[in-house]
C-alpha positions as CSV (number, residue, x, y, z in Angstrom):
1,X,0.0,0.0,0.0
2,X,1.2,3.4,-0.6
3,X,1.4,5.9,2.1
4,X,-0.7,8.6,2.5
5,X,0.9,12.0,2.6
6,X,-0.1,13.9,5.6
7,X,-1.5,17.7,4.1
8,X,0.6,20.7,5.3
9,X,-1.0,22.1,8.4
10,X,-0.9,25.4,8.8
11,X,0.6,27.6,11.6
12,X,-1.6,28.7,14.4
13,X,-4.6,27.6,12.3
14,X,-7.5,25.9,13.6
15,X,-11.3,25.3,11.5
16,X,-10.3,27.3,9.3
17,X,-9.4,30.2,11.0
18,X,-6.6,31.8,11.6
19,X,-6.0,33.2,15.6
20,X,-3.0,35.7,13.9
21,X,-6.0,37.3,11.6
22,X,-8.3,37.8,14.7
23,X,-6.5,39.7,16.7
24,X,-8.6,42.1,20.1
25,X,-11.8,41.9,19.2
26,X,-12.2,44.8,22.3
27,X,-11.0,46.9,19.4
28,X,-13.3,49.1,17.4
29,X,-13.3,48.7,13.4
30,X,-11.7,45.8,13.7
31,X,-10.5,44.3,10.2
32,X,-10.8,39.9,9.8
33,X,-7.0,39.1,8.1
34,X,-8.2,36.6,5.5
35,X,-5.1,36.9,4.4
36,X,-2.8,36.8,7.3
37,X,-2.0,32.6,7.0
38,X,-1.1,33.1,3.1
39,X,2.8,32.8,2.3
40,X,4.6,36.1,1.5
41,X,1.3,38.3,2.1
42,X,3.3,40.3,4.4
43,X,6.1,41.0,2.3
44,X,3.7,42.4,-0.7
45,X,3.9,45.8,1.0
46,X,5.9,47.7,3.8
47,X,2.5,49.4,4.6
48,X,0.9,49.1,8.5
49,X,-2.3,49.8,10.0
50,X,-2.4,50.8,13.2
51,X,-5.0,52.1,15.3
52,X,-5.4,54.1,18.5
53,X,-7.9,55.0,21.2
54,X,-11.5,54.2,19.4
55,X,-12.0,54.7,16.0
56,X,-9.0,56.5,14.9
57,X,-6.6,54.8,12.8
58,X,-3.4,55.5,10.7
59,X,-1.1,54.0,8.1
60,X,2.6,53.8,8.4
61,X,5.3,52.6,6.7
62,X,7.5,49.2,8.1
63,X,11.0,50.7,7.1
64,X,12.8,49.2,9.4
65,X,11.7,45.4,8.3
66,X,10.4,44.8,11.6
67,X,8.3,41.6,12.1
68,X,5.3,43.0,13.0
69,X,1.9,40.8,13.3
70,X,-1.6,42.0,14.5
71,X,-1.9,43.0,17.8
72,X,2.2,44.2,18.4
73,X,2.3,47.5,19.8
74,X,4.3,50.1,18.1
75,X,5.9,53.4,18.6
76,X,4.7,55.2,15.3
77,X,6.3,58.8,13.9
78,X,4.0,61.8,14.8
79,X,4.4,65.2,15.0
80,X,6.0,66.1,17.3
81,X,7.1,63.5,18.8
82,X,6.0,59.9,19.0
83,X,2.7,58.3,19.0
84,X,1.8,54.4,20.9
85,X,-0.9,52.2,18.9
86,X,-2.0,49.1,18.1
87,X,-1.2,47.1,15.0
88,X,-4.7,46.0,13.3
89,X,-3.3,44.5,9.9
90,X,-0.6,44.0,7.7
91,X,0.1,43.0,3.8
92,X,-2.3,43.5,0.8
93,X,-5.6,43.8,2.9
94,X,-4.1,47.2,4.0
95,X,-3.6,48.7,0.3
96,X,-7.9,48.3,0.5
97,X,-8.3,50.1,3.7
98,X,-5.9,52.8,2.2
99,X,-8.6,53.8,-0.2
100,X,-11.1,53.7,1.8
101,X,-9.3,56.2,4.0
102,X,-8.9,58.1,1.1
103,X,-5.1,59.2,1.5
104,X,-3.8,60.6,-2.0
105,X,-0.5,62.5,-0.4
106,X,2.4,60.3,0.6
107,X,3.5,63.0,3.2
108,X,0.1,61.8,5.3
109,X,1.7,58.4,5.5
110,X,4.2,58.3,8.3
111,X,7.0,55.8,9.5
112,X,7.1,53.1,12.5
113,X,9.4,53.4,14.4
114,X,10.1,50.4,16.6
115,X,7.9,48.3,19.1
116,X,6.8,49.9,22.2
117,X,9.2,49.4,24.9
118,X,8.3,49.5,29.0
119,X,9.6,53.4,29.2
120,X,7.1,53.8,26.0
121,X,4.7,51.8,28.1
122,X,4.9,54.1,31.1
123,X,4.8,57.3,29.2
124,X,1.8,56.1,27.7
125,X,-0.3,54.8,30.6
126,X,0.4,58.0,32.1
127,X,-0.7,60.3,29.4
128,X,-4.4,58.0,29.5
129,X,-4.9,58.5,33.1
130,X,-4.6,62.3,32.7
131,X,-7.3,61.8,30.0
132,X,-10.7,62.1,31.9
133,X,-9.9,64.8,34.1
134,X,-8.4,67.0,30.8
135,X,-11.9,66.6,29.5
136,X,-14.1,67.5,32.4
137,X,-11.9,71.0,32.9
138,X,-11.3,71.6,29.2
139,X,-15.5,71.4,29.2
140,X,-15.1,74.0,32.3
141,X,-12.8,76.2,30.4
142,X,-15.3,76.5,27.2
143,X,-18.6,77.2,28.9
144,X,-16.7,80.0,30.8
145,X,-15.7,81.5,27.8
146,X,-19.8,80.9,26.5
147,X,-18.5,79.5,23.3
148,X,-20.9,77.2,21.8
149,X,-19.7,73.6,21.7
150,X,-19.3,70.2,23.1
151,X,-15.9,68.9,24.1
152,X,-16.9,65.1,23.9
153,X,-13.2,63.4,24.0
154,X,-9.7,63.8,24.5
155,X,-6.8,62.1,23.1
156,X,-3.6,62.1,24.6
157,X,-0.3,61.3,22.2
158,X,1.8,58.4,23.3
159,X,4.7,60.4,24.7
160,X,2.1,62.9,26.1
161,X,3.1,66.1,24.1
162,X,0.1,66.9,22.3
163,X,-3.7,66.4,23.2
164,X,-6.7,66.2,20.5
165,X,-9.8,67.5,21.8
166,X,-12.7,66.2,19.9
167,X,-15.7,68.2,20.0
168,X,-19.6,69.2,18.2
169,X,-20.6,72.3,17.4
170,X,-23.6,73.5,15.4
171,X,-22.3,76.1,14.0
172,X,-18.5,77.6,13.0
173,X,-16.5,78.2,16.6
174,X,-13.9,81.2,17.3
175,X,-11.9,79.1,19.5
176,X,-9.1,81.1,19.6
177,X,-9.0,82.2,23.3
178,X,-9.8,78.4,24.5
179,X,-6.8,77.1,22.5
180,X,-4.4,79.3,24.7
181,X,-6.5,78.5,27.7
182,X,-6.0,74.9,27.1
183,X,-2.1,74.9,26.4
184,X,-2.3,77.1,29.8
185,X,-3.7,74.8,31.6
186,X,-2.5,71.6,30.5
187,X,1.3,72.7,29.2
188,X,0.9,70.4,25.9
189,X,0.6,71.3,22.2
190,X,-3.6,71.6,21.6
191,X,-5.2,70.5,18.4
192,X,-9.2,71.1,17.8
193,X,-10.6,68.4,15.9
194,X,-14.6,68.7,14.7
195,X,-16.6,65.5,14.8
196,X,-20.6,64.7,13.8
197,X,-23.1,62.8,15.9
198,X,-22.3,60.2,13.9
199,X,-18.7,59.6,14.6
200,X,-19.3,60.8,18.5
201,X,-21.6,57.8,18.3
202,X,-18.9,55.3,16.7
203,X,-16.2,56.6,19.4
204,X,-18.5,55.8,22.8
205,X,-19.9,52.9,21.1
206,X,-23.1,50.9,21.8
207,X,-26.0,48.9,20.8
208,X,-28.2,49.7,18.0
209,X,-32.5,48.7,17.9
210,X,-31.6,45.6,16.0
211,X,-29.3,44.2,18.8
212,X,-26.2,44.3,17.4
213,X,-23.1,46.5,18.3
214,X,-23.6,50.0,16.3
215,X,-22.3,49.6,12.4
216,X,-20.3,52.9,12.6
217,X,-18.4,51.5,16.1
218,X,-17.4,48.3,13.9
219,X,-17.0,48.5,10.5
220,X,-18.1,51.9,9.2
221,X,-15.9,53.9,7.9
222,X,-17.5,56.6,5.7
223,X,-20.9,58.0,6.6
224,X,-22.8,59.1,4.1
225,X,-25.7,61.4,4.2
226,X,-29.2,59.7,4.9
227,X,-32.5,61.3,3.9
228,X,-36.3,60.3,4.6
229,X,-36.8,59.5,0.7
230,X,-34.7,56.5,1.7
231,X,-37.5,55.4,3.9
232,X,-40.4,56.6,1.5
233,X,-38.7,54.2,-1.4
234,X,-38.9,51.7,1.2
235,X,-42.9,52.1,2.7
236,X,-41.5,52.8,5.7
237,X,-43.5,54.7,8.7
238,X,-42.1,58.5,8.9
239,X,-41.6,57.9,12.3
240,X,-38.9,59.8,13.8
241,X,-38.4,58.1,16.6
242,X,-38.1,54.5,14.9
243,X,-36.0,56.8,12.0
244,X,-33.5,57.8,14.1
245,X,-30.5,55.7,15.3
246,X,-28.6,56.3,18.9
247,X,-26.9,59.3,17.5
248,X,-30.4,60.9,17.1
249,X,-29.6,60.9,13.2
250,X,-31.5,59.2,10.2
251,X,-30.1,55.3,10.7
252,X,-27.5,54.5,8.4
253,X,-29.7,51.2,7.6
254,X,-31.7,53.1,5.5
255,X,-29.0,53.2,2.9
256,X,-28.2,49.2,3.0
257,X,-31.4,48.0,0.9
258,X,-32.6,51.2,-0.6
259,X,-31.2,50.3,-4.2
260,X,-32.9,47.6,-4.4
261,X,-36.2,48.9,-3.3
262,X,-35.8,51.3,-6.2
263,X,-35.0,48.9,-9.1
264,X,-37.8,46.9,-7.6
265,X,-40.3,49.7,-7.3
266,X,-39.9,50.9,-11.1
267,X,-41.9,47.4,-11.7
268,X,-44.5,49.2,-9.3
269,X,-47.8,50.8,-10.9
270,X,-48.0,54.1,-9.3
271,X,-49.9,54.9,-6.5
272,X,-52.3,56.9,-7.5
273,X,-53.8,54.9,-10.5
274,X,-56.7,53.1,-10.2
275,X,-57.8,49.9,-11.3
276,X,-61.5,49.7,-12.8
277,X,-63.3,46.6,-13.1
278,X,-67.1,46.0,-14.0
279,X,-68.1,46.1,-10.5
280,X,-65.8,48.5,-8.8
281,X,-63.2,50.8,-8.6
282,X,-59.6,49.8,-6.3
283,X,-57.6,52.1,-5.1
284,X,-53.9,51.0,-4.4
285,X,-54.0,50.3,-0.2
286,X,-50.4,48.7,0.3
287,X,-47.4,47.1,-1.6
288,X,-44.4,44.5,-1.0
289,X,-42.2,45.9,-3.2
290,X,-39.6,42.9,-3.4
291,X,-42.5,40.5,-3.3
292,X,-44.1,42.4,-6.2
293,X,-47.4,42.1,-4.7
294,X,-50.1,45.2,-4.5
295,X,-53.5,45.0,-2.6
296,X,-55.9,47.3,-3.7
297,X,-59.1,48.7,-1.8
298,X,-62.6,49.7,-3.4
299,X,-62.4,52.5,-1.0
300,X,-59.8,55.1,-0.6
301,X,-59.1,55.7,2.8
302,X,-60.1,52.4,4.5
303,X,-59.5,48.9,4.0
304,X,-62.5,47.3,2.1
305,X,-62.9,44.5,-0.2
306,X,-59.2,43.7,-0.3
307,X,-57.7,42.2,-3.3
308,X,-53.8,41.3,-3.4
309,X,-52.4,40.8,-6.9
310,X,-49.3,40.9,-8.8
311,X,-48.0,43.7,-10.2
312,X,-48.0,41.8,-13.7
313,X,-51.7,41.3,-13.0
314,X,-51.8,44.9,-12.0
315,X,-50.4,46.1,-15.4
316,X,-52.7,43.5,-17.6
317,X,-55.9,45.4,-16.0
318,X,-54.4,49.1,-16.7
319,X,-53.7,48.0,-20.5
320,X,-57.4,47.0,-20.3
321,X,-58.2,50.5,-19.2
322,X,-56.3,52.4,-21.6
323,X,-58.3,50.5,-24.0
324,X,-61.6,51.1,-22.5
325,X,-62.3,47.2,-21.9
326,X,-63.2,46.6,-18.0
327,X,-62.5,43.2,-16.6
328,X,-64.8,41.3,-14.5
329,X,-62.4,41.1,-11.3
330,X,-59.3,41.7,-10.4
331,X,-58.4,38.3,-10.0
332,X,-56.9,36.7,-13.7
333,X,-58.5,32.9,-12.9
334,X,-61.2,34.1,-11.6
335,X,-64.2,32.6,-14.2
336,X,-62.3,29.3,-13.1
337,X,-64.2,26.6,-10.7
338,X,-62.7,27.1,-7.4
339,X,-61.6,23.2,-6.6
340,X,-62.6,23.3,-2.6
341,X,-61.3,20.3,-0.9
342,X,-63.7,19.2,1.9
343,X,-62.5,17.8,5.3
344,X,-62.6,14.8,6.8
345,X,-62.7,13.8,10.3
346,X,-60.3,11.1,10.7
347,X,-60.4,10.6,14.4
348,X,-64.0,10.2,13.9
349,X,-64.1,7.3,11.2
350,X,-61.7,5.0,13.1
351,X,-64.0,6.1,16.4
352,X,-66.8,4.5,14.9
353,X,-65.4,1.8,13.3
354,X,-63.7,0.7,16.8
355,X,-67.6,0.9,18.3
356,X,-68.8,-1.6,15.4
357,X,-66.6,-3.7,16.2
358,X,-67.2,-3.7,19.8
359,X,-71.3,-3.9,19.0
360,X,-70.3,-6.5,16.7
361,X,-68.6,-8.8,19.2
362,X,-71.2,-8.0,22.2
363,X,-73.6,-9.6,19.2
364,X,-71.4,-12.3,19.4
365,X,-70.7,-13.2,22.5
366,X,-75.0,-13.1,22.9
367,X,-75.5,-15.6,20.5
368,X,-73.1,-17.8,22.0
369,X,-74.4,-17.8,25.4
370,X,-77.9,-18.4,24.1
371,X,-76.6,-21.5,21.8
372,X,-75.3,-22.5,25.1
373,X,-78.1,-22.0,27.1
374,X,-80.3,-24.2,24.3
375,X,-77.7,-26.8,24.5
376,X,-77.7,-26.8,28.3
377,X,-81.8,-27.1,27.9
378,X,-81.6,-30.4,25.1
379,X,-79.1,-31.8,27.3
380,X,-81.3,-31.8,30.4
381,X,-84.8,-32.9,28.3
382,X,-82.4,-35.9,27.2
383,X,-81.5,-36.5,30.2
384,X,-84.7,-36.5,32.1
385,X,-86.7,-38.6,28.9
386,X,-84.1,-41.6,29.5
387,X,-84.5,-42.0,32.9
388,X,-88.1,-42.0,32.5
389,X,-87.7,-44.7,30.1
């Protein structure tokens, strides 16, 4: 017999997956590395995502050749100074994520460094702790100037040089004065940085109606502007309280399906014709749009002699119109004998059959006690006539 060759098993594989492509999934926007198992996909590019505290992420090139795999912390090039993140994936995946990030300049993409080391470590734990109390008198500081914002994070650099302050405004802010009020206060380079609802929402996090963590906190990158004809397309209620997501903006949902509901809809008649038959008028009540069914009402405003068709149906009897022929119903088979299939009571057949049968052998049993009885009778007459004799 020939032996078997044993298949190449791959490196921290296991089902399939790979644990090196997983990486912490405590991390925000976290990116699956299909890739990550796949000889030579690291050496494709020098490229290097890395991200930081929530949702902000940058890309970095490996110039020093270091053997970086998801998860390694780093010491990345920032200005000034240094920056400490986390490395979320490596080789050809991140050449995708660079265009979705849009960067067309080469100066935006930095250099790494080295990997963190424990004086990096300490530098860094220290500039977090600091990052609570920053926020809560930095939101001090700006509602004592009266300037009209919302300071909703802060984001300390690695080496704890430089602090982003994230905030929402309405409307355009002179902040100005706060800038040297903060550097006053705090002693470290400031940056101002505007955010949406939308991306406050992705950077606390959370749990969306549909019971799953929020799209913009896991995988959403771009946010694109939602309007309510995204829900009109979709026979949706107007409701702005089912509308609106945990941000207290138009869902980004809306968006997912909304294509399809259009291409589907142009196979829609339009709502406000009306199908005429020889016995009524039907006005159109409601539609699935991706089932391509319509049901139509003989009144206008409430639900009355309901019919549901198809929307081929639908366009058949409006050809009919045009032409000035009225159909009998809105139904196509509907001069056709309705086949009706009458039930049958099972349980109560074998019920009485049973009964027969019990009838039956109480019938029985009768005649045989009475055959016996009459035998018992000739027996005894025979009997009592011989010993006459």
């Amino acid at each position: 017999m020939e032996k078997i060759k044993e298949l190449p098993v791959r490196v921290g594989c296991d089902r399939g997956l790979c644990h090196q492509a997983v990486g912490r999934q405590d991390r925000q926007l976290n990116t699956y590395d299909w890739l990550a198992d796949v000889p030579g996909n690291i050496d494709t590019t020098d490229l290097v995502e890395v991200q930081f505290k929530h949702t902000r992420k940058g890309y970095y090139h490996n110039v020093n050749k270091l053997e970086l795999k998801k998860g390694d912390v780093v010491a990345v090039e920032a200005s000034p100074g240094h920056d400490i993140g986390i490395v979320t994936l490596t080789g050809r995946l991140v050449k995708l994520q660079l265009k979705k990030a849009n960067l067309k300049s080469e100066d935006d993409i930095k250099r790494i460094y080295r990997l963190a080391r424990p004086a990096d470590m300490d530098k860094f734990r220290e500039a977090k702790a600091r990052e609570h109390k920053t926020m809560i008198e930095s939101r001090q500081i700006a509602k004592g100037l009266g300037l009209d914002m919302k300071i909703g994070d802060v984001e300390y650099q690695g080496d704890g040089n430089k602090a982003i302050f994230y905030y929402i405004a309405d409307g355009r802010v002179d902040f100005r004065q706060l800038i040297k009020d903060l550097a006053a206060a705090f002693h470290v380079r400031i940056e101002m940085k505007q955010i949406g609802a939308r991306q406050e929402a992705g950077r606390i996090g959370g749990t969306g109606p549909c019971g799953r963590e929020l799209c913009c906190a896991t995988w959403m990158k771009n946010f694109n502007s939602v309007s309510t004809n995204a829900a009109r397309h979709q026979d949706i209620s107007l409701n702005p309280q089912k509308l609106a997501g945990m941000c207290a903006k138009l869902k980004c949902c809306l968006n997912y399906e909304v294509d399809d509901y259009i291409e589907a809809g142009k196979k829609m008649p339009g709502r406000d014709i009306v199908l005429q038959t020889q016995d009524a008028d039907y006005h159109l009540f409601k539609s699935d749009i991706l089932a391509g069914l319509i049901t139509y009402s003989t009144d206008k405003n409430i639900a009355a002699n309901l019919e549901t068709i198809s929307a081929a149906q639908a366009w058949e009897v409006i050809e009919m119109n045009r032409r000035g022929e009225k159909p009998l119903t809105l139904q196509k088979d509907s001069n056709k004998p309705v086949e009706t299939r009458q039930s049958v009571d099972l349980t109560g057949g074998d019920i009485n059959r049973f009964d027969k049968a019990k009838k039956k052998k109480k019938k029985n049993k009768r005649r045989e006690g009475d055959r016996r009885q009459e035998a018992g009778a000739k027996s005894q007459e025979n009997h009592s006539n011989h010993e006459e004799q």
